[in-house]
N, C-alpha and C positions, 0 to 999 in steps of 0.2 A: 504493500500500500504506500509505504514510505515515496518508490517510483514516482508510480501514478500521482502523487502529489505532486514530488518536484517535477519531474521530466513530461507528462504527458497533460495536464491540465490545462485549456484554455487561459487566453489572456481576458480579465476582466475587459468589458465594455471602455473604450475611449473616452478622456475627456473631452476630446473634439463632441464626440455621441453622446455624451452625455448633454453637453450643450444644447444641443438640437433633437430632446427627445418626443420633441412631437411637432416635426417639420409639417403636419397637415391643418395642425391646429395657426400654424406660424400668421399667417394671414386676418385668423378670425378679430372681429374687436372686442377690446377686453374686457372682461366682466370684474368688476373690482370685488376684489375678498370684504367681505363684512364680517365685522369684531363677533366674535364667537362669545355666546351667551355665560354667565358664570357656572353653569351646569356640563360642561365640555368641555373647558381647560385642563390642561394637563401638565404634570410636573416634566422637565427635563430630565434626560437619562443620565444618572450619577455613578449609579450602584457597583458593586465592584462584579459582580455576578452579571451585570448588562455590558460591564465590558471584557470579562472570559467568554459572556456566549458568543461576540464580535467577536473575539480574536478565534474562535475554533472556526467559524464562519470565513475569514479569511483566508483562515490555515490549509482550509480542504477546498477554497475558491469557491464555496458556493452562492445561491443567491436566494435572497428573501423577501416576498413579498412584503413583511414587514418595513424593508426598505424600501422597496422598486415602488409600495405605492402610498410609502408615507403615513404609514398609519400609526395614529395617535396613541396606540397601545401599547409600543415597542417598549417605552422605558418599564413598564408592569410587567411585559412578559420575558422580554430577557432575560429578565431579574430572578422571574422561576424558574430559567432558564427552561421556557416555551419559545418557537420560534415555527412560522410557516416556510417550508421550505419552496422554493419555487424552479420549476425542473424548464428543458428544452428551451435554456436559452433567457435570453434577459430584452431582445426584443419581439414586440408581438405584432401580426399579421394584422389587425383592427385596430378600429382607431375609433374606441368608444368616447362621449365628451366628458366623463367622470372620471377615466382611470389616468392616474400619474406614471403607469408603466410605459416604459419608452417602445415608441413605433416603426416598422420603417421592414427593410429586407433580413430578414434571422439567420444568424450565423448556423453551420451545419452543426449535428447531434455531436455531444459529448459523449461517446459510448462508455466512459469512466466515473460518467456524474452518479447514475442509481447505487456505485460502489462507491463511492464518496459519500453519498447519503447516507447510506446505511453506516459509515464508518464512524460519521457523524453524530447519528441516533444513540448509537452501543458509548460513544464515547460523553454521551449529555446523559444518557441513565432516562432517557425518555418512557413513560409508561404507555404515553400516546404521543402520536405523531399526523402531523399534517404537512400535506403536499400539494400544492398546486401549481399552475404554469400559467403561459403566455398562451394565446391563442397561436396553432400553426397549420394554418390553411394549405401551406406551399407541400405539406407533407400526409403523401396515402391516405397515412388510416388517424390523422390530426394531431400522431405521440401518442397515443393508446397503449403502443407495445413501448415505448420508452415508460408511462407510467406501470404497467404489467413488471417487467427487469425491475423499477425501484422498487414495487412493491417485495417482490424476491428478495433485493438485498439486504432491505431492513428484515426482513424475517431469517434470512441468513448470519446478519451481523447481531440480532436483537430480537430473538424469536420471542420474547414477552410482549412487545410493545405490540397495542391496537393500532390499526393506521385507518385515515381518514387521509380520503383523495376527494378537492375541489377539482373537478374538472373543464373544460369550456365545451361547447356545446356541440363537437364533433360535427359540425355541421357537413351535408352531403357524406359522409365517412362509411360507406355500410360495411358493418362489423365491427367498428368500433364496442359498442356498447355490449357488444357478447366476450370482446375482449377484456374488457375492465370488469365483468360480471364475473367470468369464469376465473379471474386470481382472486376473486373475493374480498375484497377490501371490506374493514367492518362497518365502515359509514363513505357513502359513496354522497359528493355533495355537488351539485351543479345550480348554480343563481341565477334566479331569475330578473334578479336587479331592481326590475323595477316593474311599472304597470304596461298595459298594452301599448297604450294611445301615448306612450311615452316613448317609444324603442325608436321612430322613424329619427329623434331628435336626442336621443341619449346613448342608444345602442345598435346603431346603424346596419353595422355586419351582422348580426342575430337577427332569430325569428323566435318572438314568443311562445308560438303553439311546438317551433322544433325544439326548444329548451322542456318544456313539459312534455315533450313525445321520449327526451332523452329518460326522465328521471321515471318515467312511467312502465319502459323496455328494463332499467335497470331490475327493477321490484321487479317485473314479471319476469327475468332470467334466473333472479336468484332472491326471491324472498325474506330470507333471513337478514341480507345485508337492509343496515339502516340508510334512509334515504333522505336528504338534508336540503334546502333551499333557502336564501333567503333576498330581500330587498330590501332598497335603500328610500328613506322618503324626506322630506326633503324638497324636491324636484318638482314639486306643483303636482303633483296626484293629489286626489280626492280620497276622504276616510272608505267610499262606497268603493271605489276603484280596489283598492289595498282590500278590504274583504271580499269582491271577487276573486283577488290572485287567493286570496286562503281560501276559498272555495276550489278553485281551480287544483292549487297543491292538494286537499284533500283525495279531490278525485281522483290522481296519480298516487295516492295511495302515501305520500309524502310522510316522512316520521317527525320531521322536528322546523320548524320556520326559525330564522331569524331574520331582526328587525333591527335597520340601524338608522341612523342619522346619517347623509350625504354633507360631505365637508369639500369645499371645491381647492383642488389642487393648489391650482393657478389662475392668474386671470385669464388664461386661453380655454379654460374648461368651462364646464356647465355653470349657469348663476346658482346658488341657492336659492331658492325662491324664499325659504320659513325653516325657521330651526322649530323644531317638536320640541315639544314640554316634556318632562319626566313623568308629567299625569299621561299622557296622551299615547306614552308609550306603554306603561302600564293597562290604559286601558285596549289596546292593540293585542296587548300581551292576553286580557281576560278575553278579549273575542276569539285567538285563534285556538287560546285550549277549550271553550266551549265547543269549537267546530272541529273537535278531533285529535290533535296534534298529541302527541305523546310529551313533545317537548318545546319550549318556547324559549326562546332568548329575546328580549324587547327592549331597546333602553339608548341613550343617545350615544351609549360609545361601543354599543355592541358589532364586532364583526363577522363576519363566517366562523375565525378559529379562534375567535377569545374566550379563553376558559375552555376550548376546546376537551380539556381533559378531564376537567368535572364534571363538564355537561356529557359527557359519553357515559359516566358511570351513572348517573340520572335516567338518561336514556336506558340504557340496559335495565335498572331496575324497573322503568315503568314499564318498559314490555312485559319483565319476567312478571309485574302484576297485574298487567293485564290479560297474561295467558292463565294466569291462574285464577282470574275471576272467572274467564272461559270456559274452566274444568269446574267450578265450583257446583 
């Protein structure tokens, strides 16, 4: 492994490319950042455990969406030494107006990144684990079988740890989703982002009903695996809009929603239109367990993998009691 470190690893992203991570955005005009409410600040990363989890992250070159998309949680989770790892590269094929991950042409596959990964996992003592990536349209089967190999490796290098894979939406990909079904991931997580009548102007490259076809084929290939969604609000959707999508996840059979607050990168992204209340998200939180959900995450700094690993033990126990109300 020592090798594969020094000798074979990719060079980080340029700072020329870092510069210009959203050459498509570059023309738009700018939506000015508004002062974020006192219910969403966040302290700065200090901790001596937020900067071991950066230096092992460096050490084996990998990349995290905690950085790539600036998310306000990194200094909490580092800290417990949680971290999403983010596979197939550091630029992505789409060019949504929310994400802060850089856009443009994706350098070719690291065949040494899933054993990096994993090397990664066994070396932080992770019980769970999360992985997601960039969108890669330019490739067959979207990185399907690149997330299948990490999956392996972390079961190779850390046969304890749970994994959860966000995935993007394999769009046109057929077999994809038999592929990520059949290495079984325990929670398989694909986002829906946001509401319908929002996608033409928030999530351009996507299609609503193929995101919910994605998470629908998962459950039906392999049942046991839990199946995770969630959006971002924010964005000028309506309360009625947001409980359709949780009708819609229901019907896909969906296990767990979460709900966050959209924070605009930069002024080239999306406006905020309305920062949510802590009531508001509470009360999102009591509508979507009413309509089914085994599990809810609701709240203004909530992301797909925060608390990722308590929320997993949650999860499992509300299945195991709700199979056993089943048998009662």
């Amino acid at each position: 492994m020592e090798e594969i470190e020094e000798k074979q690893r990719p060079e980080r992203v340029s700072q020329k490319a870092r510069e210009h991570r959203h050459p498509e955005k570059r023309n738009r005009p700018d939506n000015p950042i508004q002062r974020k409410p006192s219910w969403i600040r966040v302290k700065a990363p200090v901790s001596k455990q937020y900067h071991e989890t950066h230096k092992i992250m460096r050490n084996l070159n990998l990349t995290t969406v905690c950085e790539e998309a600036a998310c306000p949680n990194i200094g909490e989770c580092w800290t417990k030494r949680h971290a999403t790892f983010m596979i197939l590269g550091e630029v992505c094929t789409r060019a949504c107006s929310f994400c802060n991950v850089a856009t443009g042409r994706p350098d070719k596959l690291d065949p040494y990144e899933p054993l990096r990964i994993g090397v990664a996992v066994e070396k932080m003592g992770l019980k769970h684990v999360v992985v997601t990536s960039v969108d890669r349209d330019d490739l067959p089967d979207g990185g399907a079988d690149h997330f299948v190999k990490t999956i392996a490796a972390i079961r190779m290098k850390s046969p304890g740890t749970t994994i959860e894979i966000l995935t993007p939406d394999f769009r046109d990909k057929n077999g994809a989703a038999k592929l990520i079904a059949d290495a079984r991931p325990d929670v398989f997580n694909h986002n829906l982002e946001t509401v319908p009548r929002l996608y033409p102007s928030i999530r351009p490259g996507s299609r609503y009903f193929t995101s919910l076809a994605l998470l629908q084929e998962i459950k039906k290939q392999d049942p046991s695996i839990f199946t995770k969604s969630g959006i971002m609000v924010g964005l000028g959707e309506s309360r009625e809009e947001v409980m359709q999508v949780m009708d819609d996840l229901r019907a896909a059979d969906v296990d767990f929603m979460t709900i966050g607050q959209y924070l605009q990168p930069t002024k080239k992204h999306a406006a905020v239109q309305k920062f949510v209340t802590p009531e508001e998200f509470d009360d999102y939180a009591r509508l979507a367990r009413a309509k089914g959900f085994l599990m809810v995450a609701s709240s203004p700094l909530t992301r797909s993998s925060y608390h990722a690993d308590s929320d997993f033990e949650e999860l499992r126990a509300a299945r195991e009691k709700q199979l056993q109300q089943a048998h009662a």
